[in-house]
N, C-alpha and C positions, 0 to 999 in steps of 0.2 A: 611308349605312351599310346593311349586306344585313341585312336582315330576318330572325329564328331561321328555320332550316330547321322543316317542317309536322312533323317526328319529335319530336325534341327538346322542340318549343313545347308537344305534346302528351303527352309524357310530363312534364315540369315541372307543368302544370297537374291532370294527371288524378294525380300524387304529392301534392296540395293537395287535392284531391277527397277522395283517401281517407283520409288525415288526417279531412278532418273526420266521412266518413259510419263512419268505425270508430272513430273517438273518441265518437261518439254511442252505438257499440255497448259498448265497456269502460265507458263511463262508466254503465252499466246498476249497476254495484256499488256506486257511491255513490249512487244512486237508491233501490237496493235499503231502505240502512238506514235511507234519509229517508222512505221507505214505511212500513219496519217502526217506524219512532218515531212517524211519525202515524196510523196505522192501528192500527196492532197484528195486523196479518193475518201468516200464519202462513209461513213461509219457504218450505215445496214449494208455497205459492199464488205466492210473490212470483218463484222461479224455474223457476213454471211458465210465467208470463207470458213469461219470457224462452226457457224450453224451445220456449212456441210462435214466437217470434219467431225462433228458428233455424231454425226447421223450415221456417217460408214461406220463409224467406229464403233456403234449401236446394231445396225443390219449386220457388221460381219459376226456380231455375237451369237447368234445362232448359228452357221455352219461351223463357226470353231468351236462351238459348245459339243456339236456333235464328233467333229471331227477329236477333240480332247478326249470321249467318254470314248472312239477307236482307237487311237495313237497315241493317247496320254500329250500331257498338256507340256511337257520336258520341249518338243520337237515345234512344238508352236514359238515356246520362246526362244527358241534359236533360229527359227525362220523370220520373226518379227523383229528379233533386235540388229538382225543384217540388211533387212529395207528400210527399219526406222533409220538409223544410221547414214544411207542412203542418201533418204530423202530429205533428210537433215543438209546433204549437200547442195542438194536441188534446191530447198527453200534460201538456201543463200545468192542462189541466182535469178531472183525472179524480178521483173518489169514492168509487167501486164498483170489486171487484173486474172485473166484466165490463167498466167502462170500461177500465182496465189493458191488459186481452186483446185487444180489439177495436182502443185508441190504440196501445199500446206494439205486441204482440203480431203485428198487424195491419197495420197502415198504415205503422207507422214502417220494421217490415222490407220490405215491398214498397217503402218509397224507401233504404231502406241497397240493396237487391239491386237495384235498378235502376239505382242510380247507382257503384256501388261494385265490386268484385273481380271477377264476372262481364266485365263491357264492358273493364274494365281486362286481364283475362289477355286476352283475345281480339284489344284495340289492341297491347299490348307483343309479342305474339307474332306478328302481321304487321308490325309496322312491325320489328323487332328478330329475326328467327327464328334467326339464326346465333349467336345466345349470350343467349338467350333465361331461362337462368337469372341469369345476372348483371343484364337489362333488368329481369327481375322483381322479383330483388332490390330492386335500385335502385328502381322505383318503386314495390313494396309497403313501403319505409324509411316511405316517406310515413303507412301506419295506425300504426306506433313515436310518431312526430312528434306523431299525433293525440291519438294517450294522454299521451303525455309531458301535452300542453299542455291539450286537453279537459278529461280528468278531471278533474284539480288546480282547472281555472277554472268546471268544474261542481261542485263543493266549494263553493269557494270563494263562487258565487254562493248556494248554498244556504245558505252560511252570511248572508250580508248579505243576500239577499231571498226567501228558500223556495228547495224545491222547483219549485216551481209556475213561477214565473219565468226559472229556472234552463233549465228546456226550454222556455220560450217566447224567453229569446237567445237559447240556439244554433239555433232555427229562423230567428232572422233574418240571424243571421250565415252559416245555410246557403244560405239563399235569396239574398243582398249575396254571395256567391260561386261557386257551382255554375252557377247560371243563369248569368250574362253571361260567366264563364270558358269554359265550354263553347261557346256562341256563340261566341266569340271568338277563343278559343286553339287546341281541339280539332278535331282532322281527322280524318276513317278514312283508314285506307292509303288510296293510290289501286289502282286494280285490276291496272295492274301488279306493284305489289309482290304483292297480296293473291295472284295466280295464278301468283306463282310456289310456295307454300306444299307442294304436290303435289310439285315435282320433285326438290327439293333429296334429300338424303340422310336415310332414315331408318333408325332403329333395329329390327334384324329378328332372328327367331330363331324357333324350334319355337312359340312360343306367341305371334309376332306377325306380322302378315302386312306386307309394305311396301307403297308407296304410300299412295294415298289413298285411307284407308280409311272408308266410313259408320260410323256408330253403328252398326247391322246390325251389321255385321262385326265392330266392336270387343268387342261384347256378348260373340261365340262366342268370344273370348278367354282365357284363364287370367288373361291378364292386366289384363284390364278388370278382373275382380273381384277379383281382389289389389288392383290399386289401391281397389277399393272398402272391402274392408277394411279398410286401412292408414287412410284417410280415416275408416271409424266410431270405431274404434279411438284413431287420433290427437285428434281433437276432442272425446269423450267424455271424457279427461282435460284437455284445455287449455280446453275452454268450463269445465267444472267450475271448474277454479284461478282461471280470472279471474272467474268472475263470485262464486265467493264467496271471494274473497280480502281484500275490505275486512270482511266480516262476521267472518271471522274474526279479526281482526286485531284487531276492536272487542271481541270477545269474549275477547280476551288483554291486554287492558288499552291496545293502541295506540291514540290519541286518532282520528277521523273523516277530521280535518286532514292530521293524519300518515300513517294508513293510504294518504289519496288522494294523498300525495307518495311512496308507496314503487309506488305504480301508476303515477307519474308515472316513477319509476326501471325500471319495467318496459316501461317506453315507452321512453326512453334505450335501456336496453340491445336493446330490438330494432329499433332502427334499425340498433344494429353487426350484429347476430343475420340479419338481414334483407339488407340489404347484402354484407354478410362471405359469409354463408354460398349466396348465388346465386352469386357467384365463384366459392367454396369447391367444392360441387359441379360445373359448370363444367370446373375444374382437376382436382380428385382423385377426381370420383363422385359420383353420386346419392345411394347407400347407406352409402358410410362418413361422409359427412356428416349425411344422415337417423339413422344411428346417434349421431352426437355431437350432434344436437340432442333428441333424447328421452332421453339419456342426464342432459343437463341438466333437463330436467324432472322426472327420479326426482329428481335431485339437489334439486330445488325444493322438492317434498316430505317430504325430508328434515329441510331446513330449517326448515319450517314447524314440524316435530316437536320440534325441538332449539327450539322458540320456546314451544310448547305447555309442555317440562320445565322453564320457565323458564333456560333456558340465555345469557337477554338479546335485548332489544330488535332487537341488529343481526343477530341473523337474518333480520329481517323486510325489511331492505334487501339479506340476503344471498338469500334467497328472489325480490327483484322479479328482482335480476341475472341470475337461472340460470333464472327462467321466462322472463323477455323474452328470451334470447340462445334460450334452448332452442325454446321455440314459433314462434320467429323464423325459427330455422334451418331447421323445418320446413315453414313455410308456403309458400314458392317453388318449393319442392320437386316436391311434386303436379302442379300445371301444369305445370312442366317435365319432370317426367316424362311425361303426357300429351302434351306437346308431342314429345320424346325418340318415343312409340312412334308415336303414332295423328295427326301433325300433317297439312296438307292443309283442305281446302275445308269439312269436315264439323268441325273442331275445334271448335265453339263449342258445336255440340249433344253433343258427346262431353264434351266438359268440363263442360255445365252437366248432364249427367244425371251424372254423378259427383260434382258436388255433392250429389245430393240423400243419398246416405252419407254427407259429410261434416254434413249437414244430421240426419240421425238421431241420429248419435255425439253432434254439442254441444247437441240437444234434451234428448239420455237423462243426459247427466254433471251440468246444475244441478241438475237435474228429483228424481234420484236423492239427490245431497248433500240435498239442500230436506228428500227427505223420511226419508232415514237420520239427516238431526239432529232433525226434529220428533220421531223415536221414541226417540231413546238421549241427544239431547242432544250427541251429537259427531260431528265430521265423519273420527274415526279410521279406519273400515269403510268408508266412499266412496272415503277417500286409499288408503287398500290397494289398492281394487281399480281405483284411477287407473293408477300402479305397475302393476302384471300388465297394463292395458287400452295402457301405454306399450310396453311390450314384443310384444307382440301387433303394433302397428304396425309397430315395427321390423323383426321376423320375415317381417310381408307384405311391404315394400319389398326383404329379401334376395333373396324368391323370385320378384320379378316377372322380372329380369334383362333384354336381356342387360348384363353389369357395362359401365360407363362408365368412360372415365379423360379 
């Protein structure tokens, strides 16, 4: 029998990777309120912890962008998923808020960014360049899968043995995975493919240059910084939604249980979100897809509201539906579009200094809700300016161009 081709084996495996290193990161919200029961610390502390955990995990995207496009992205996820792992245990011991910052804040995001979306855009897009939205798609499905099944099982464990324990499995279970999968499974391209990345056909226009272009170059762009904006913008509202979506939910009467099963349906739907929509744009465009996936996200907030007037329970499943599809859609996006203008030999450093925008936006959106509920008691004035911060994104991606079909 002929053995998986080195492509395939590695996109399979590194779609199981991110499962697990971004179900660690959703599952931050059912952490959140096992904090706030035994603590009592106050909500813009507990989603500052997480504000800092985006941020590192946004800053270290540029030296691992560059360090991937020297050492190939194989050796990053093997060094991330042995600290994430780690710090998985650390976070099962913490007391103090500084412990929080330092375990969670700290350690745990330098192994989610090490092992996780950084080294993955930069493998899917040399091993796959020619429909590079749809590879990403397909194997960003894999952080959907994570939530789906994470969360619910980090719940769940909290319920039968804390907190506390709760991140000390899924450290063991990341380390019984990430490690020997990676050894094992994971290849970088090999350097034929990785050189052809330069020649193929790029996207050109007034505000982008073709070829292969440095960071240098990308910078003097219009277009770099649209995308940058689109990236604060977009994450500013979707780190907010997920990470206080169980808080909320607990605060409308949704049971803990239930809340982390309607996260669990957020996961569900952005596996189709995810999937669907790398095709989607692919076929029909970057932008009118990017539009129908933040369109679903107003639409999320929506929901949440028609939940707040008491208008029934199932809003709150109608809410996982339209953020998992909607945030879903968006996320494959960016890469690909980065791939779309600025592809070639420098892609890694180009994309992971663009993370560090999308790294600002999901620091600023818990950061803000945390502390717009400790002063008024509701999360009504942050979801507002979610909404306008949605739209905003969409406006940037109209004007990066040129249009795709």
């Amino acid at each position: 029998m002929t053995p998986p081709r080195p492509g395939p084996r590695t996109i399979a495996a590194t779609f199981v990777t991110l499962g697990l290193a971004y179900g660690v990161w959703y599952a931050y919200s059912v952490f959140l309120v096992a904090l706030l029961a035994e603590f009592g610390w106050s909500r813009s502390l507990l989603a500052g912890a997480f504000s800092v955990f985006t941020l590192v995990h946004g800053i270290l995207s540029a030296p691992l962008g560059w360090l991937a496009d020297r050492l190939g992205p194989r050796r990053l996820v093997l060094a991330g998923g042995t600290v994430l792992a780690g710090a998985l245990v650390l976070d099962g011991a913490i007391s103090r808020p500084w412990h929080l910052y330092a375990a969670f804040g700290l350690l745990t995001a330098i192994g989610v960014a090490s092992s996780g979306w950084l080294p993955a855009v930069v493998m899917v897009q040399r091993w796959y360049p020619q429909r590079v939205g749809t590879a990403l798609g397909l194997t960003s499905a894999g952080i959907g899968v994570g939530i789906f099944l994470v969360v619910p099982l980090c719940q769940t464990l909290i319920n039968l043995a804390g907190w506390r324990w709760a991140f000390r499995t899924v450290g063991v279970i990341v380390a019984a995975w990430v490690i020997p999968a990676t050894l094992w499974l994971v290849r970088d391209p090999p350097p034929s493919v990785t050189s052809r990345q330069g020649t193929g056909p790029v996207a050109t226009g007034p505000a982008v240059p073709g070829g292969d272009v440095t960071l240098r170059g990308a910078g003097r762009t219009s277009a770099f910084w649209l995308l940058a904006t689109a990236q604060v913008s977009g994450a500013f509202v979707n780190q907010m939604l997920l990470v206080h979506q169980v808080a909320y939910l607990v605060d409308h009467g949704i049971s803990a249980l239930v809340a982390a099963g309607v996260v669990g349906v957020v996961g569900i739907a952005s596996v189709v979100g995810k999937a669907g929509g790398g095709w989607f744009s692919d076929t029909f465009g970057r932008e009118v897809t990017y539009t129908l996936g933040n369109a679903c996200v107003m639409l999320s907030v929506g929901a949440l509201g028609l939940l707040a007037l008491g208008q029934g329970a199932g809003w709150a499943y109608g809410y996982g539906v339209l953020i998992g599809v909607g945030y879903a859609v968006t996320a494959p996006l960016i890469p690909a579009l980065v791939a779309d203008l600025f592809r070639g030999q420098h892609f890694g450093a180009i994309f992971g200094t663009l993370q560090i925008a999308n790294a600002i936006g999901g620091s600023l959106g818990p950061w803000i809700a945390g502390r717009v509920f400790d002063a008024s008691g509701s999360y009504a004035p942050a979801f507002t300016a979610a909404v306008a911060s949605a739209a905003v994104s969409m406006g940037a991606v109209w004007l990066i161009g040129p249009r795709r079909r």
